[in-house]
PAMAR-168354 format. One record per residue (C-alpha): x, y, z. Coordinates in nm, 2 decimals, m for minus. Each point is the difference from the previous one (the first is absolute). Example, Ala and Ser with C-alpha at 12.3 -4.5 7.8 and 13.67 -1.06 7.14 Angstrom:
<pts>
1.23:m0.45:0.78 .
0.14:0.34:m0.07 .
</pts>
This chain:
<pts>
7.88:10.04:7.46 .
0.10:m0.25:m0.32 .
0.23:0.25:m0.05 .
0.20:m0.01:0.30 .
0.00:m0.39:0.02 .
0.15:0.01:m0.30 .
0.26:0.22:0.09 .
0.05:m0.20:0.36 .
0.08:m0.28:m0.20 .
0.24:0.14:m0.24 .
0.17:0.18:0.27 .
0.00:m0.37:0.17 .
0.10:m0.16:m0.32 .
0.33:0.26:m0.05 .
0.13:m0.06:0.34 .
0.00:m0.34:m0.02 .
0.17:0.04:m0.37 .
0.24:0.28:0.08 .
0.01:0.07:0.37 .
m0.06:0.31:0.21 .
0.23:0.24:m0.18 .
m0.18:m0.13:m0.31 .
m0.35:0.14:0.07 .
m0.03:0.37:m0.08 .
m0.30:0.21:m0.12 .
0.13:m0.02:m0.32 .
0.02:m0.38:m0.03 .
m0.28:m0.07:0.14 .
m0.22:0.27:m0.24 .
0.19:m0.18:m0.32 .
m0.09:m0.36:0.12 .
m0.32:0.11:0.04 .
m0.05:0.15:m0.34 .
m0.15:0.28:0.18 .
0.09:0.40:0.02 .
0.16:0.13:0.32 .
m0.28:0.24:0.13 .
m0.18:m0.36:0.03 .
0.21:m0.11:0.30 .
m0.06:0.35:0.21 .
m0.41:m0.09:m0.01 .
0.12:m0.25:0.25 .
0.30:0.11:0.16 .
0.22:0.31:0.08 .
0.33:m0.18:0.04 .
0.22:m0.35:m0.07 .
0.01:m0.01:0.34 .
m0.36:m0.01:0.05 .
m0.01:m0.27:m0.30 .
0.23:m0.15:0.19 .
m0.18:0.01:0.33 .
m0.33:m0.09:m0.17 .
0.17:m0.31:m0.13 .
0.07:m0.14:0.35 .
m0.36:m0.02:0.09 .
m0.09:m0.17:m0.36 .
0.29:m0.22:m0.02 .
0.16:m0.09:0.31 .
m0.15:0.13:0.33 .
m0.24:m0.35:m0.03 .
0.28:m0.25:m0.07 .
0.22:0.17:0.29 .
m0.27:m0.02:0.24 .
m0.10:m0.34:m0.15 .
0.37:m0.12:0.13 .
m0.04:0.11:0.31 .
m0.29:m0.16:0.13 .
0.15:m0.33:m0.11 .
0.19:0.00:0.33 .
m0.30:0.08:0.22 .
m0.03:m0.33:0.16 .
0.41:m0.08:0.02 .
0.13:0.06:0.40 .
0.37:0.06:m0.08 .
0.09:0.34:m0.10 .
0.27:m0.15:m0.21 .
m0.16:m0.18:m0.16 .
m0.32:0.28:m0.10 .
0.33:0.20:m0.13 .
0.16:m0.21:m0.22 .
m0.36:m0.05:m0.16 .
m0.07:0.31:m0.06 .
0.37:0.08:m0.12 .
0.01:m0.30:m0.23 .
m0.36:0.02:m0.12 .
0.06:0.35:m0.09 .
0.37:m0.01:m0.19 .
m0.18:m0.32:m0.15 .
m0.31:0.19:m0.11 .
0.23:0.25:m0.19 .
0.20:m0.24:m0.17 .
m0.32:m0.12:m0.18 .
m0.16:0.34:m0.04 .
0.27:0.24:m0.07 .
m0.29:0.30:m0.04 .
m0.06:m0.08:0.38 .
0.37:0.02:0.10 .
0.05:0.28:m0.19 .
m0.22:0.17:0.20 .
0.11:m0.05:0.30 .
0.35:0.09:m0.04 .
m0.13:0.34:m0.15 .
m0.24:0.04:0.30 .
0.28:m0.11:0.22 .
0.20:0.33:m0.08 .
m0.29:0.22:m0.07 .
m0.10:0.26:0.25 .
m0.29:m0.24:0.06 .
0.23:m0.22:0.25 .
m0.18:0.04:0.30 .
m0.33:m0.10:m0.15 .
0.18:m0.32:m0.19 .
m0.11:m0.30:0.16 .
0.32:m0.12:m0.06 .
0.20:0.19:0.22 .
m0.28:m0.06:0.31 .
m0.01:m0.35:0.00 .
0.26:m0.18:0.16 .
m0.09:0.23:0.30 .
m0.20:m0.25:0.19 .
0.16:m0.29:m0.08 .
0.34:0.13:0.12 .
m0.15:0.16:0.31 .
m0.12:m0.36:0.11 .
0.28:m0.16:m0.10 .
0.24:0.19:0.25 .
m0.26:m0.01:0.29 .
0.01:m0.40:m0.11 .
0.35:m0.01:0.03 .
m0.02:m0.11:m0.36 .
0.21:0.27:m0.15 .
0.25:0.16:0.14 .
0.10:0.39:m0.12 .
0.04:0.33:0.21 .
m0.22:0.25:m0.24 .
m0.32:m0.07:m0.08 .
0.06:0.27:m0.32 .
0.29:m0.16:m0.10 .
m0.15:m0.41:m0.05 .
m0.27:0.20:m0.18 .
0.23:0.17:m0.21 .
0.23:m0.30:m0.05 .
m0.33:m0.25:m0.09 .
m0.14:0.25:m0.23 .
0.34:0.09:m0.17 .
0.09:m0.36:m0.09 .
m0.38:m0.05:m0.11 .
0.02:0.27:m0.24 .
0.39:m0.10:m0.08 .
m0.16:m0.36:m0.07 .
m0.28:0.15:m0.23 .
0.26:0.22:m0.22 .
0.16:m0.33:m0.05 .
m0.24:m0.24:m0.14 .
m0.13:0.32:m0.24 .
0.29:0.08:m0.15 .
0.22:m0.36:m0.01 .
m0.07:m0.34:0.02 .
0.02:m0.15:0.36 .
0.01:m0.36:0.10 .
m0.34:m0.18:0.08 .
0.08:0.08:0.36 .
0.11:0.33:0.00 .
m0.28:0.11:0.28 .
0.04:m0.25:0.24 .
0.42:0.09:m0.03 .
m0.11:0.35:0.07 .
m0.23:m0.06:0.30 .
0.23:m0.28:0.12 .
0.27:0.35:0.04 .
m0.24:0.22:0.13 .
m0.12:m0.28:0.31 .
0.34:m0.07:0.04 .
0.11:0.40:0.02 .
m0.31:0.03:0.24 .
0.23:m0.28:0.27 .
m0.15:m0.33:m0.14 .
0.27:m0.26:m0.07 .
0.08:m0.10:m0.32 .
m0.15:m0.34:m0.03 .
m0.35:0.11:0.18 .
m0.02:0.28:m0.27 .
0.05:m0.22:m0.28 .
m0.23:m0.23:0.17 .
m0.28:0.29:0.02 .
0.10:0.14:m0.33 .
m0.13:m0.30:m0.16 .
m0.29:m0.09:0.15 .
m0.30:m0.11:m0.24 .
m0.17:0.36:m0.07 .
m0.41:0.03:m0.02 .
m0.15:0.06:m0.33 .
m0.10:0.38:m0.03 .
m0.38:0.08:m0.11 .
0.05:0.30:m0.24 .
m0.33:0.10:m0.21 .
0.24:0.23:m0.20 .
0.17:m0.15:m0.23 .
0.37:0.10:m0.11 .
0.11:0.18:m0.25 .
0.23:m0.15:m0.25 .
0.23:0.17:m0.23 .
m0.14:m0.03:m0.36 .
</pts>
């Protein structure tokens, strides 16, 4: 089992250094110092790597941002936290954000919490008259879209200190909130995440 941490945390440590594309078998066995039959003892694929990684490294912190809303009313508001917390969260771990982009177009996507959770929030928004959109599919689409969009961006340039409340201020205002309200929500003072993993910083 030493093993395989080791190699969860290399794998970690080369996403967050190179990206998604830069994570192969290959790269990860030379990092490691360690021959190639080594990685098959604990997986069949990069895929399953890749899978495995989700549960070590970011399933916690992802569900750890979503019960930071649990006690806010507004559905706009439990949106923009979770969209901000989460572009924020993969600004200062790239390995996390990394992951999420690659899970986001892996044939994993229905089981991505990602994709899922804006569901509720949008669903009681409408019925609240807070949002206003004819497709239920479509705000999902177009919330999870610019999340993702909004992740690429602060992993692969530099973005201004506000970059994810400018991105959530769009999506609000895309989902039939006026301008000034979004802004308004956008910015609201956000909770303090309890995480008991730790990120993982480039090296």
């Amino acid at each position: 089992m030493r093993t395989r941490q080791t190699l969860l945390d290399m794998a970690a440590q080369i996403l967050a250094s190179n990206g998604e594309a830069g994570l192969s078998i290959e790269s990860l066995m030379a990092a490691s110092n360690m021959a190639r039959g080594t990685f098959y003892n604990y997986w069949q694929s990069r895929e399953e790597l890749m899978n495995n990684l989700w549960e070590y490294v970011a399933h916690e912190p992802f569900t750890a941002i979503q019960e930071m809303h649990a006690a806010v009313e507004d559905p706009a508001e439990r949106l923009s936290i979770t969209a901000r917390l989460t572009i924020r969260r993969a600004a200062g771990d790239p390995a996390w954000g990394w992951l999420i982009i690659y899970l986001a177009g892996s044939e994993q996507i229905s089981m991505h919490e990602l994709v899922s959770y804006p569901g509720p929030d949008l669903n009681a928004g409408r019925i609240a008259e807070r949002f206003n959109f004819p497709s239920l599919s479509v705000a999902r689409d177009l919330v999870v879209g610019a999340t993702l969009s909004g992740i690429r961006a602060v992993l692969r340039r530099n973005c201004p200190p506000d970059y994810a409340e400018l991105v959530v201020s769009m999506i609000l205002q895309a989902l039939g909130i006026s301008k000034n309200k979004a802004d308004e929500i956008s910015n609201r003072p956000l909770p303090q995440v309890k995480s008991t993993r730790p990120s993982i910083r480039r090296k």
